[in-house]
N, C-alpha and C positions, 0 to 999 in steps of 0.2 A: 610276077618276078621282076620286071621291068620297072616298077613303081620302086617295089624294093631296092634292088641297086641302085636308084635315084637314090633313097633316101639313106643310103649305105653312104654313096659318094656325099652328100651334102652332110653327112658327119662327118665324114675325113678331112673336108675341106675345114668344117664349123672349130676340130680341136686343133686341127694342124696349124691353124690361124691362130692361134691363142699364142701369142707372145706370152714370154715369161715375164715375172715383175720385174725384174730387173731393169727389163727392156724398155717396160711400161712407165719406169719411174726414172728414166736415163737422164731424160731434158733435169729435172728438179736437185736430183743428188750431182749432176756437172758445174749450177749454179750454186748451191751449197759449199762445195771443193775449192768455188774459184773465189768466195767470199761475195757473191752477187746474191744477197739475203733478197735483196725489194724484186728480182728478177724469180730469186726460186718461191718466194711467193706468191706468184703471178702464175708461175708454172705448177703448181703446187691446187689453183683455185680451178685451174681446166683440166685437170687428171681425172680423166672421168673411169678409170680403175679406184680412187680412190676413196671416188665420191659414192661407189657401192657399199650400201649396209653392210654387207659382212667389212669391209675393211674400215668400217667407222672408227674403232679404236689406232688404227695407224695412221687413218687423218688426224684424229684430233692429236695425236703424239707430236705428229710432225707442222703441224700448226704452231704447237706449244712451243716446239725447240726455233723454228725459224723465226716466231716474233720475240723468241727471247734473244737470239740472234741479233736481233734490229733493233732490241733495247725497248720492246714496247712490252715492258713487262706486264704487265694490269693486262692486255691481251691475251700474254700467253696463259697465263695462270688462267682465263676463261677457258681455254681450251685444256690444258690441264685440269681444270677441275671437272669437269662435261667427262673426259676420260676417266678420272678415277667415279664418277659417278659410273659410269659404264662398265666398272669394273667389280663394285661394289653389290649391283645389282643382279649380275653375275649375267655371263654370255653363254652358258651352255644354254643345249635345251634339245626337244627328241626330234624336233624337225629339221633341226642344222646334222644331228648325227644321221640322221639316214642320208642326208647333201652328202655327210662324208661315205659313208657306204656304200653306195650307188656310185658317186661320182671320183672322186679324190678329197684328202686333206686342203687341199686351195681352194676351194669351191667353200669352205665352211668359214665359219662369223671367225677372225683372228683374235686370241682371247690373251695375248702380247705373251712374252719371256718373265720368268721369274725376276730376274733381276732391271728388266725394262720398268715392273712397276714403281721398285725402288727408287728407278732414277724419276721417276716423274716425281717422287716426295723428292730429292732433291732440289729438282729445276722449279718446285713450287713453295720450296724456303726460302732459295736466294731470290726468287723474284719479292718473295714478302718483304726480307731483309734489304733488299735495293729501294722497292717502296718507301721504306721503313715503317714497315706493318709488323713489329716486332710481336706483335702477340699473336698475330695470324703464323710468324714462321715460329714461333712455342707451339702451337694446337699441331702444325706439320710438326713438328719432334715430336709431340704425343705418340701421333697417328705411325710414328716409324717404328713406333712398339707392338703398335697393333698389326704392322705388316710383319714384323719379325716375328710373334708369335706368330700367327697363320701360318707362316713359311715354316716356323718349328714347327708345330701340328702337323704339315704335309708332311713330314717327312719322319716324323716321330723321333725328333733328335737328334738322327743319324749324323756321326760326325765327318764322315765320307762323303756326303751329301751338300750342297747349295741350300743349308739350313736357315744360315741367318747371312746376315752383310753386314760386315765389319766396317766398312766404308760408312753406310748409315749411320749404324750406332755412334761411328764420330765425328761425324757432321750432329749427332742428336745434341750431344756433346757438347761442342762448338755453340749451339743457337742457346741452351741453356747454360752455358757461360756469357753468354752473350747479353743475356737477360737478365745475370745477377745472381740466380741460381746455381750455385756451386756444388750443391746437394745431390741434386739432381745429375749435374754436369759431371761429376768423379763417378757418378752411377753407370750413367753410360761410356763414359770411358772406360771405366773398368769391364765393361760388358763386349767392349770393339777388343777390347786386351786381350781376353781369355777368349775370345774367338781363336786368336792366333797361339794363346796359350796350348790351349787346348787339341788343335789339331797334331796330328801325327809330326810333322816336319818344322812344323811353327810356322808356318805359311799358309797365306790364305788367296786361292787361287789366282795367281801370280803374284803376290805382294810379300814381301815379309814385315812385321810391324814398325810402321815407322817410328822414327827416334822422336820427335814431336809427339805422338800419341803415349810414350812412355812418356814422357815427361809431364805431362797432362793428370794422367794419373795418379802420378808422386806428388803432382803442383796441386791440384785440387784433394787427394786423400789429408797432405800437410793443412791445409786452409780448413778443411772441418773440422781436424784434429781427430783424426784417426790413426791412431799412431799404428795400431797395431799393422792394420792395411798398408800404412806407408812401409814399415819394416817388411811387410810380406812379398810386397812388389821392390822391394829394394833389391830380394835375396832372387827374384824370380828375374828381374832385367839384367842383373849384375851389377849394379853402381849406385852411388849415395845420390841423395839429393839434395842437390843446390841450392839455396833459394836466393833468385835475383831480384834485385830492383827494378819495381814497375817502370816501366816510361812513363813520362807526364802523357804525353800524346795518346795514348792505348797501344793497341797493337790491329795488324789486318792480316785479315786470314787469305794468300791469295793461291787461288785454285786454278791448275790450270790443267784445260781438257785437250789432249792431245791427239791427233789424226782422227781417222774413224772409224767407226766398230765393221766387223767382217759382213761382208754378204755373205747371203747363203746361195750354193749351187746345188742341183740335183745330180744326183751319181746313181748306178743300176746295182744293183744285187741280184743273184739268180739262187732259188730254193726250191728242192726237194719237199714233198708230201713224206713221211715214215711212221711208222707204226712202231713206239720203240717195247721195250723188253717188258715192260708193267703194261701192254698196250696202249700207252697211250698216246696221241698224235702228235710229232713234232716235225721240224719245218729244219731241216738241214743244209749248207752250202755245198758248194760240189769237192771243197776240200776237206768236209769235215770235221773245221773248225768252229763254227757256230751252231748253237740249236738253239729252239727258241721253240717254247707251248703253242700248242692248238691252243687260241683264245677261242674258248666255249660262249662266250657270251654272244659270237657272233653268227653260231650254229652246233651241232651236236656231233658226238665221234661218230660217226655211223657215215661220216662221209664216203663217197669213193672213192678209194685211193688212185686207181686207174685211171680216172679220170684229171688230177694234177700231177702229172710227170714234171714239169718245171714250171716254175712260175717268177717272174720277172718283173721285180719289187722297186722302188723309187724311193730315196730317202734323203733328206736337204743334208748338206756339207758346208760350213764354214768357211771362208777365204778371207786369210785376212789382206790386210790393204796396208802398202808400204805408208812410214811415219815420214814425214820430214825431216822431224829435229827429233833430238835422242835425250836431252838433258836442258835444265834450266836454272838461273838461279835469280833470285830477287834480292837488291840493292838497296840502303834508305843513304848512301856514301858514306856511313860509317862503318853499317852492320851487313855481312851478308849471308843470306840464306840457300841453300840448298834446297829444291823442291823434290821431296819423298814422293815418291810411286806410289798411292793408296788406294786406286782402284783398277783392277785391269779387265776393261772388256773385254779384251781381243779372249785374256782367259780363259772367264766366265763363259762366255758363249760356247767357245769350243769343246771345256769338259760338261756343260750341265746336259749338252746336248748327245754327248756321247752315253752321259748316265743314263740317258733314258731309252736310248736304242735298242735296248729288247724289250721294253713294255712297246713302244711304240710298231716296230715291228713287227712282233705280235698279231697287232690289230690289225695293220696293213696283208700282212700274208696270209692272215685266216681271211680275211675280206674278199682278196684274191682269190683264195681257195674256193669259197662260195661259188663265187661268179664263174670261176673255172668248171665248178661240177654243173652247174647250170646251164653252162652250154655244153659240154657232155652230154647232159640228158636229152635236152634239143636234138642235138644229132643223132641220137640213139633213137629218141620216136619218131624221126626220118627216115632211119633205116627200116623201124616197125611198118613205116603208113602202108607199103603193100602197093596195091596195084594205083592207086592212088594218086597219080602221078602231078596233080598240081598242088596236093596236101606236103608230098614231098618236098615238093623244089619249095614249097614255102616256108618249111619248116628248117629244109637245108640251110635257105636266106637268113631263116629267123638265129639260127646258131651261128652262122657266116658272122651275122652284125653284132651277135654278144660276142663274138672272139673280138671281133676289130674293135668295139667300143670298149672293150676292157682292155685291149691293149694302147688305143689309142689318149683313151681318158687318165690313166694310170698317170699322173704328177708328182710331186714334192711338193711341199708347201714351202716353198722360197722365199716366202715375207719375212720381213722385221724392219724393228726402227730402226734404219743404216745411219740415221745422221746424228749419233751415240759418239762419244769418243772414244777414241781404243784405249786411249787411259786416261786417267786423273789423279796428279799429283797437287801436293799443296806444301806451303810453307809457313810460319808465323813471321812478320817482321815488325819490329817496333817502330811508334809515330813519335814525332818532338811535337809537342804543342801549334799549334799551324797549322805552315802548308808544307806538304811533306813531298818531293822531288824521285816518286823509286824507276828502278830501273831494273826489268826485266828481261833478261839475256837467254836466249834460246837458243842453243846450241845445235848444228845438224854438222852433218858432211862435209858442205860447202862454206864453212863459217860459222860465225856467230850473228844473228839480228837482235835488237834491242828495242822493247818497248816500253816509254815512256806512260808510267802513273801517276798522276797527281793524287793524292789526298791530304784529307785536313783532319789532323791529327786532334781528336772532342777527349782522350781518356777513355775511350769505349774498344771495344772491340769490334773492329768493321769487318766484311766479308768484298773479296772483290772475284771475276773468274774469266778469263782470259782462255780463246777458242784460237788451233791454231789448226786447223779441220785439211790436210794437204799430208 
């Protein structure tokens, strides 16, 4: 018995020690915040929570973003590709689900957020396009098709659902305009359109379709000469289309990523075992607002019911994280641009994650449920052992340690890629032949700051993207 409460107590010490990510990842996301790229990469190569196999995929993400941070593009895009290879090959598998069964959701291989994969096909176009590997950021527009269908298949089209990303499709857009491709380019524009068409409100979680991306539509349907399409989205936006004259210079597309995407916190839930009117098993809160299935996959209905009276569930929470600035506009001192809101993290994160709260749950509370009758039983062939008196106390021990390790083990899985921006806005602005002088005003609270762009204005369409991560 005495061996046992050792090994009782050197659990309690082993989880109660277990900092949270958050905690774990403080030094690297302070350095990020404060713009010290070459210091949070430094911090970033001694995280030795990172450098664990299951968190492979949130190293290589955040590799990707901090050397793209530092302008070492060709860098990052190694580690972003290493990532989408890792993603490609796929991270499930039955040895990581029993880590999560046994233990908690954190304990298992990080397999990233739906719209986290999207953003690495972004950060791995514009590093093509800075290169100027213009036919490597073509093969990335390919491949945002092939993540948008996948993402339609997950979800079988639902249009309530984190289906596609409209933001991609016009960025696809962009790079096959970019290329000369206009064919292609009015395709997926038209495709980022009817996203926003398409849903209930015309909005796509937190954006509504920017005035740039209508225009794109009309500008490229005109240019292949598809009239009928041009008329259809004339009657669908509300307005004619204009057609203006090119600039000598081209034009630059400039993106800009604002703040940074929500951490996640863990919060508690408390659930009922019931038996409902069809008998079958569901998991209720104490005010009788939520119910959720016995997932069978992870045991059969023939549980005990008497044996889970409550069970005390863990589930990750969103927090977003205040912006700096609220608004921006780009300058060439003739022309000025308004920067459209076309992607919203802070959004995204917070509803995909709500969507999924009763499959996930689910899993979590039948898991519980398990390991609840299991020590049930334990103390029930304790009470059996009889005269037995050191069978007893062992068995007493043995049920003692599965209460405390499933209470003490029970987490959230609080990872993701935090160094995402809470949003992305972008704007067109045209070049004059040269060198072109813009001027980027970023609006917050405390004033306005301005950042100086230089480009040189080829008749191309350039992409530039500008990080204001605070």
């Amino acid at each position: 018995m005495l061996k046992t409460s050792r090994g009782l107590l050197c659990l309690v010490f082993f989880l109660c020690g277990c900092a949270s990510y958050n905690e774990k990842i403080a030094g690297y996301y302070k350095q990020i915040s404060e713009g010290n790229y070459l210091q949070a990469n430094t911090e970033l190569n001694k995280n030795k929570l990172l450098q664990r196999p299951r968190n492979q995929l949130l190293y290589l993400m955040e590799k990707g973003r901090t050397c793209q941070l530092m302008g070492a593009f060709e860098d990052s895009n190694t580690y972003f590709n290493q990532a989408d290879s890792l993603l490609e090959s796929g991270l499930d598998g039955t040895a990581d689900a029993i880590v999560g069964t046994l233990v908690n959701p954190m304990t298992q291989t990080y397999k990233g957020e739906d719209f986290e994969k999207f953003m690495i096909h972004y950060y791995k176009a514009l590093n093509y396009l800075h290169l100027g590997k213009k036919e490597d950021a073509v093969v990335e527009a390919r491949r945002i098709s092939l993540q948008s269908q996948e993402q339609d298949d997950k979800f079988n089209n639902k249009s309530n659902r984190y289906s596609k990303d409209a933001f991609s499709l016009m960025l696809q857009g962009l790079i096959y305009e970019s290329d000369g491709d206009v064919n292609n380019a009015f395709i997926a524009y038209r495709n980022a359109a009817e996203v926003y068409l398409n849903s209930k409100d015309k909005t796509w979680y937190g954006t509504t379709m920017p005035k740039t991306l209508q225009e794109d539509v009309l500008r490229t349907a005109d240019l292949n000469g598809f009239k009928s399409e041009l008329a259809r989205f004339e009657e669908l936006f509300g307005f004619k289309y204009q057609a203006k004259p090119l600039s000598e210079g081209g034009e630059m597309i400039v993106f800009w990523e604002n703040g940074l995407a929500p951490v996640k916190q863990q919060q508690e839930f408390f659930f009922s075992l019931i038996r409902s009117n069809d008998g079958s098993l569901v998991f209720t809160n104490a005010t009788g607002t939520i119910f959720i299935p016995y997932n069978t996959s992870y045991g059969n209905n023939d549980i005990d019911l008497n044996s889970v009276e409550s069970l005390r569930a863990t589930y990750p929470k969103y927090v977003a994280r205040p912006q700096h600035y609220s608004s921006a506009t780009v300058s060439n001192g003739q022309t000025e641009a308004t920067l459209e809101k076309t992607e919203d993290i802070n959004e995204l994160a917070f509803k995909t994650l709500d969507q999924r709260f009763a499959k996930e749950m689910g899993k979590i509370l039948t898991r519980l449920a398990v390991k609840k009758a299991a020590e049930y039983a334990i103390k029930a062939s304790a009470k059996k052992s009889g005269k037995n008196g050191k069978d007893n106390a062992l068995l007493e021990g043995l049920g003692f340690g599965v209460q405390l390790y499933s209470l003490l083990s029970e987490k959230a899985d609080t990872r993701n890629w935090q160094t995402l921006p809470g949003q992305i806005s972008y704007a067109r602005i045209p070049l004059q032949k040269g060198i072109n002088n813009l001027n980027l005003a970023l609006k917050g609270a405390n004033g306005t700051d301005s950042v100086k762009i230089q480009a040189r204005g080829t008749g191309k369409l350039q992409f530039y993207n500008y990080s204001t991560l605070r």
